[in-house]
N, C-alpha and C positions, 0 to 999 in steps of 0.2 A: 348130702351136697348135690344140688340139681344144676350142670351146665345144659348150655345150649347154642347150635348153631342155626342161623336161619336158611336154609335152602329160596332159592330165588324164589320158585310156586309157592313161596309162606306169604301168609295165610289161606289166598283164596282155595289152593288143592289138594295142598300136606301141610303136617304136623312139621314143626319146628323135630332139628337132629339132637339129641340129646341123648342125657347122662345121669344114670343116679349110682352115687356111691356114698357109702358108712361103714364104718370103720367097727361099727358096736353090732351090724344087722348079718344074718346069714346071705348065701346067695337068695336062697326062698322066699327071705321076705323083700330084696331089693328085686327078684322078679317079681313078685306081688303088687308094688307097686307103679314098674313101668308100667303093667298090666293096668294100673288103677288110671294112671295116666293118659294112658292113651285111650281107655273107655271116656275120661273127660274131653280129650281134644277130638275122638268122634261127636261127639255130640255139641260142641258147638262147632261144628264143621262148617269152615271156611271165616273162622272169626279165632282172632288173637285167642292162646290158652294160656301165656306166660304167666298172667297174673294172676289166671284160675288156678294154674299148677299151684303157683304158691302156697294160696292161699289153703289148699288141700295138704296139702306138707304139712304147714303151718298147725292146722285145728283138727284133722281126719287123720294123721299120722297114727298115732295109738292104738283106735277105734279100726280102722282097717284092718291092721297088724292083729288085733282082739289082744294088746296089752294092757291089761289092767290092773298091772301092779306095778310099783315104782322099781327103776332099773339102778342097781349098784354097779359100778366098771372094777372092777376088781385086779389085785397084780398076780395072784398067786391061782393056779391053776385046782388046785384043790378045794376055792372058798367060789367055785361059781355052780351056777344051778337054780333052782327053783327050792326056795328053804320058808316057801310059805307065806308069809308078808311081801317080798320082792325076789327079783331076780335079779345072780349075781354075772355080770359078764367079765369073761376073763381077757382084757385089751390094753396090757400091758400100752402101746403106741396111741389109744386113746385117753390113757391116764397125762401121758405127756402131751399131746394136743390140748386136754383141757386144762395143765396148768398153764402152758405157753400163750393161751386166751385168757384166762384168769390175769395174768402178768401184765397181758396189752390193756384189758380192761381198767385193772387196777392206774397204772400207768396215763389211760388215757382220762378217767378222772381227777387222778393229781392234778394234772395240768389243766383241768378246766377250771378247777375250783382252787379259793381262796386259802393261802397259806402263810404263818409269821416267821419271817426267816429269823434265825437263834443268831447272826451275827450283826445285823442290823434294825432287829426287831419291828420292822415293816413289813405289813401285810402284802404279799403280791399273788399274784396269777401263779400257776406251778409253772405254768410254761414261762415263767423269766429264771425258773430254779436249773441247779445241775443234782442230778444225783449220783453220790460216787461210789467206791465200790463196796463201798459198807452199809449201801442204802440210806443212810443217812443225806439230805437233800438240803443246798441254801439258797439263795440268790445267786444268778452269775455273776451280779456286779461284786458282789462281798467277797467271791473265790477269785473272779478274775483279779481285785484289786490286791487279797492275799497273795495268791501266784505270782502277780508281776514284783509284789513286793522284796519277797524269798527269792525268787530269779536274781533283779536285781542284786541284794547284797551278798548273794551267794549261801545263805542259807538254807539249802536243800532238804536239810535234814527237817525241818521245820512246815516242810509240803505235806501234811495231812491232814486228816479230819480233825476242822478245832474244839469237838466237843472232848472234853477231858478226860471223858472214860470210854474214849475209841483211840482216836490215835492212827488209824489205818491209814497208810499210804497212799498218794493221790496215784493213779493212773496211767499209762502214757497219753490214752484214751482222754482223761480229763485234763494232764495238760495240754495236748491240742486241743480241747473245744476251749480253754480259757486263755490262754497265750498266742499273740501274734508270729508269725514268722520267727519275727528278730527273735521273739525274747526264747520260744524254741530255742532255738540254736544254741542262745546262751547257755540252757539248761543242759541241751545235748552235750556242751563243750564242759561244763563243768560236772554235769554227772559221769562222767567219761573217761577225766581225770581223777574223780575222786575214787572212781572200779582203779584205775591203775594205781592207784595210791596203796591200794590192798592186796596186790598181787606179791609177793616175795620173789625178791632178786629182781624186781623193773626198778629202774630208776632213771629218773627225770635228768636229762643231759644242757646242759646251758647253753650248748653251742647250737641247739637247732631253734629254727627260726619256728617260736609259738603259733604263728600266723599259718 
């Protein structure tokens, strides 16, 4: 990861202030290549390096480093090393970085591309879908109209995933993005009563005002 600050003299008589940090490299090799770095911004000295930097990141990364064998991120401290085909790094905190990219990635193509929602069987954009906590994903209009409908008649129980062999409970999370204010409320107000409904020895007194 390359930041950077520009100092007012940038570019005519210094280098941009900057940063390299990785999660998978020793200190050695992230000296190695500020080092690499800053050999590029002498040499075009007094002209923009940001995009040279990159571009050095980008394609000389490996090659500088003299890595030439494929790198494994490993959880267990025991399976890392040099085992002859590749090296294994032990980055437990880089394991999770690269699923938490993996997730936005994946995520960020749903929603680009073309999808047949299961309750309306219209094809839409991901980005008009909701996905709830089962990962299963529909239209908002198909949930939102489900939601307000089970709001309305008070069938709460009846708030989840309508494929038949899930069943998982909608969210709080997913009834705010599908429900208005009002119908909130409703839901608050009856799912509320229906916890108190299940508690032993509460009960419901007639003389207080509902309201």
């Amino acid at each position: 990861f390359l930041s950077w600050k520009y100092p007012v003299a940038y570019p005519s008589r210094c280098l941009p202030d900057f940063n390299v940090s990785c999660e998978w490299m020793s200190e050695d090799q992230i000296q190695q290549l500020r080092e690499s770095l800053i050999t590029i911004g002498k040499e075009l000295a007094g002209m923009p390096v940001i995009f040279s930097w990159q571009s050095f990141l980008s394609t000389e990364l490996f090659s500088v480093l003299a890595i030439d064998k494929s790198i494994i991120i490993c959880t267990e401290k025991d399976e890392s090393g040099d085992n002859g085909d590749c090296i294994c790094i032990c980055r437990p905190k880089v394991m999770q970085s690269l699923a938490r990219y993996d997730e936005r990635m994946r995520e960020k193509a749903f929603k680009e591309g073309l999808h047949l929602c299961q309750l309306c069987f219209d094809e839409k954009l991901g980005s008009n879908f909701h996905r709830l906590s089962c990962s299963h994903a529909f239209c908002v209009d198909c949930l939102s109209e489900m939601a307000s409908v089970h709001v309305k008649e008070g069938s709460l129980d009846a708030l989840s995933c309508p494929l038949p062999d899930c069943g998982a409970r909608f969210s709080h999370a997913t009834l705010r993005a599908l429900l208005d204010d009002e119908q909130l409320q409703r839901w608050d107000e009856l799912n509320t009563t229906k916890e108190l409904q299940t508690l032993a020895g509460v009960k419901y007194c007639p003389r207080c005002d509902p309201s």
